[in-house]
N, C-alpha and C positions, 0 to 999 in steps of 0.2 A: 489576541483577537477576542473582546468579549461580546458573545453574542446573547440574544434572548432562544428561550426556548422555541420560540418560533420563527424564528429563523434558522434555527438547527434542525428543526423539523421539516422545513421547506427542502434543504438541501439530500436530507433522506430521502424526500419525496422527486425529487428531480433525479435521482437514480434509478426509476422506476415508469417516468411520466415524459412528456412532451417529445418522446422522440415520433421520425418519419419513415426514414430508413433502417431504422437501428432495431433489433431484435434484445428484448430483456430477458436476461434467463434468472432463477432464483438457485444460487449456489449453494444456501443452505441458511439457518437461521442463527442466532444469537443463543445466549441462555433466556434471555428477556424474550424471545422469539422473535423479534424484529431482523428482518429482511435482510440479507450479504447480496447483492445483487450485481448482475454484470449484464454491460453494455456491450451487445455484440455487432460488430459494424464490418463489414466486409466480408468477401466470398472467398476469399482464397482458400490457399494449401499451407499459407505459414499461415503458425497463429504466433502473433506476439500477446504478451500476457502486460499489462501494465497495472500495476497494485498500489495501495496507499489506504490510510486508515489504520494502520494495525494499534496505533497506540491512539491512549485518548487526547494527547493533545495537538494530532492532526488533523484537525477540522481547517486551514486554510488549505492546507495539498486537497483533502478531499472535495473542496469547495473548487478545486484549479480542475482536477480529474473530469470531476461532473461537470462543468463549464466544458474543457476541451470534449468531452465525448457529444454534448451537444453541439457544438462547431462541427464538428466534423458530420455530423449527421447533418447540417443545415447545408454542409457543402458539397454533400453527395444529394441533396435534394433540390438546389440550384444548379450545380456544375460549377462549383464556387472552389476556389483555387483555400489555401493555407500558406501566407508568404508564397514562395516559388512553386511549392507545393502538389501537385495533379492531386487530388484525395480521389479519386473516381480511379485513376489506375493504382493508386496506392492499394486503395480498397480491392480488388481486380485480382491483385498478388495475392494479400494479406488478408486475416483475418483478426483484427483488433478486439482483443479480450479486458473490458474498464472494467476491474473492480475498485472501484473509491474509498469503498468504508468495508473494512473488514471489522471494525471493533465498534458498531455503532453503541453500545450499552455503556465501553467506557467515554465515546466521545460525549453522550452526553452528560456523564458523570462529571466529568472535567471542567464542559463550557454550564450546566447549570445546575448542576448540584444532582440529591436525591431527597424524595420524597418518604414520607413516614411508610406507608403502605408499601413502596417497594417490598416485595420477599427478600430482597440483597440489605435491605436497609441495616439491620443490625448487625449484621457482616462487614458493610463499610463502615458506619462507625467504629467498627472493634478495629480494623485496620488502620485508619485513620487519628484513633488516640482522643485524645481533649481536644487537641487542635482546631478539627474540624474544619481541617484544612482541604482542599479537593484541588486545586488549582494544579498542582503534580501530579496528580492521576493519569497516568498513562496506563494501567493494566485493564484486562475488562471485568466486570462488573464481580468475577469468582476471585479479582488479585493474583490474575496471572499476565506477564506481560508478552504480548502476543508474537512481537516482532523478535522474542526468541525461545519459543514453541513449537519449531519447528526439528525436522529429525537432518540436522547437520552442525557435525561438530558441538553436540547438543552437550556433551558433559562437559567442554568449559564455561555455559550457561552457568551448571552446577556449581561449577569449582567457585565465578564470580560470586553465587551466590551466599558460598558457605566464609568468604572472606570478610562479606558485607555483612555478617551476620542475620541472613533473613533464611527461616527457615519453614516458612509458608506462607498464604496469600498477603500481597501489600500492595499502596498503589505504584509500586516500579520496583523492579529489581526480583520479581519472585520470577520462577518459567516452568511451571508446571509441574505435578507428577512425574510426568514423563512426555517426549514427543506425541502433537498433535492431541494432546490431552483434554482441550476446549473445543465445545461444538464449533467455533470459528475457525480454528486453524488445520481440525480434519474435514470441516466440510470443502473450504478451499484447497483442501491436498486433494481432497475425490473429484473435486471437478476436476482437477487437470489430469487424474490420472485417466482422467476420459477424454478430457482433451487437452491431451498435451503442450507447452508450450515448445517452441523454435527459437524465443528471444522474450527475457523476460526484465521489465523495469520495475525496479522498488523505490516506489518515493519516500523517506523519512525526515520530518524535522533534523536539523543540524545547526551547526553554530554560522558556517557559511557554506557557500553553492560549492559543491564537488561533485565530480563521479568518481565512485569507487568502483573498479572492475572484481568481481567475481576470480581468487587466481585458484582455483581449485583444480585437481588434475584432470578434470573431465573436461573443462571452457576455458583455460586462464590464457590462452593465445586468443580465440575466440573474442572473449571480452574484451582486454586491450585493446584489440584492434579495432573495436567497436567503438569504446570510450576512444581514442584519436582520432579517429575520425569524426566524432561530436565535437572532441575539442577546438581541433581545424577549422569546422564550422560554426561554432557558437564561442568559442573562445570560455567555455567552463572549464576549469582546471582538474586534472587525473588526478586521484590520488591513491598509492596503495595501500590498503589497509586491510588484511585478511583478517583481523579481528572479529570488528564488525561483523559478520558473517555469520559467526557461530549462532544457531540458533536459528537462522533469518529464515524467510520462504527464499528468498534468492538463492541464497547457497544451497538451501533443499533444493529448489530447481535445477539448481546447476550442477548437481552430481547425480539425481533422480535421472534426469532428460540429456545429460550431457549438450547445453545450450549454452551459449552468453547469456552471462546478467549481471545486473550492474546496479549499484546503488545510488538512487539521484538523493543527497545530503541537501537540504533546501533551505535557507536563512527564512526566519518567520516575515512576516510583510512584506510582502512578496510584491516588486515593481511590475510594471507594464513594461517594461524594458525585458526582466528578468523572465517573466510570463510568455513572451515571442519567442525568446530564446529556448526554452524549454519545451514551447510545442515544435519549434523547428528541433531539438533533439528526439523528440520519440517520433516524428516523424523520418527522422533521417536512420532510427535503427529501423524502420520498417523498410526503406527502401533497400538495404543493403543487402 
């Protein structure tokens, strides 16, 4: 998905802007300073948490995120259905927490490079090599990669990383000093340790569409049965894979709060086909 800078700027901005019904909160900021911002939509007693952005080359999920969290705000302000949907009693129950971009410093690392003045500027070059490659850039902007900085099952991060020979910042494969090590990945553990999640989804790029359920000892019944029931509905395929996890905000969630959570794995170019199906998934763990 190659975009201009100004277009990756817009989508920042629509994290922030054109809502009706929707309450914006600031979760905390980047190293760059730029905005982690969450979409809050409904009044309920559950909060589901739904997340995306951690790496830098998820700028279409976060482009899906932002989009869905307007829809749903357009449909609580008409009394406008989502497929079969009620969003006005969904909303009623539930409390919809959109974080889109947790890693906007490497998103836009990724889709448009970096600029001489940046303060990261000579940093990224060193990490990057002759190359001057940036298109893999998935870490943020210090060359930590975010989606496993998290404090679960955090030292087989480690173990991955001392096999791959990386043994400080890069752009993929590095994960920190230690759990929650980057202003992104502790600002987003403090919000929720204030507002906890009930039901939490993680969007990450993958090679194709799956859920992975969370089988941790705290949700792993939970989850499953969460992911099947998606499946039954959307016809997205389960798959187990507690790997993936180590590290994740999910699995942190899911042993922190003892909740379901689940991994939505997403193939890049993402269909209109595939895009319905997806909001009738997070809409259907909300209703459960």
């Amino acid at each position: 998905m190659s975009l201009t800078i100004e277009t990756v700027k817009e989508i920042f901005t629509q994290t922030r802007s054109g809502f009706v019904k929707t309450e914006v909160e600031t979760v905390g900021r980047s190293w760059l300073s730029r905005d982690i911002s969450c979409s809050v939509i409904g009044s309920g007693n559950r909060n589901v948490m739904v997340i995306g952005g951690l790496s830098g080359g998820d700028i279409e999920i976060s482009s899906f995120l932002v989009d869905l969290a307007h829809e749903l705000d357009d449909c609580l302000t008409v009394n406008r259905r989502v497929s079969e949907f009620n969003v006005s009693a969904l909303c009623n129950c539930n409390t919809l927490n959109f974080i889109p971009i947790v890693n906007p410093d490497g998103i836009m690392v990724h889709n448009v490079g970096i600029m001489q003045d940046n303060p990261f500027y000579g940093r990224v070059q060193k990490m990057i090599g002759s190359s001057g490659d940036l298109s893999e850039w998935n870490a943020n902007i210090r060359g930590t990669q975010l989606d496993g900085n998290f404090n679960y099952k955090w030292i087989d991060c480690k173990l991955r990383e001392r096999n791959m020979r990386i043994f400080s910042g890069s752009p993929s494969g590095y994960f920190g000093e230690y759990p929650e090590s980057e202003l992104e990945t502790s600002s987003v553990c403090s919000y929720c340790r204030k507002r906890p999640p009930d039901t939490v989804i993680e969007f990450r790029n993958g090679n194709k569409t799956e859920i992975i359920p969370c089988m941790s000892e705290k949700s792993a019944e939970k989850s499953m049965r969460a992911s099947k029931l998606i499946y039954g509905y959307t016809g997205i395929n389960v798959v187990e894979n507690e790997s993936v996890f180590s590290g994740s905000f999910s699995g942190w969630a899911a042993s922190e709060f003892s909740c379901p959570s689940v991994i939505f794995n997403i193939e890049k170019n993402l269909s209109e086909q595939l895009k319905k199906s997806l909001k009738s998934a997070v809409l259907l763990f909300c209703a459960q």
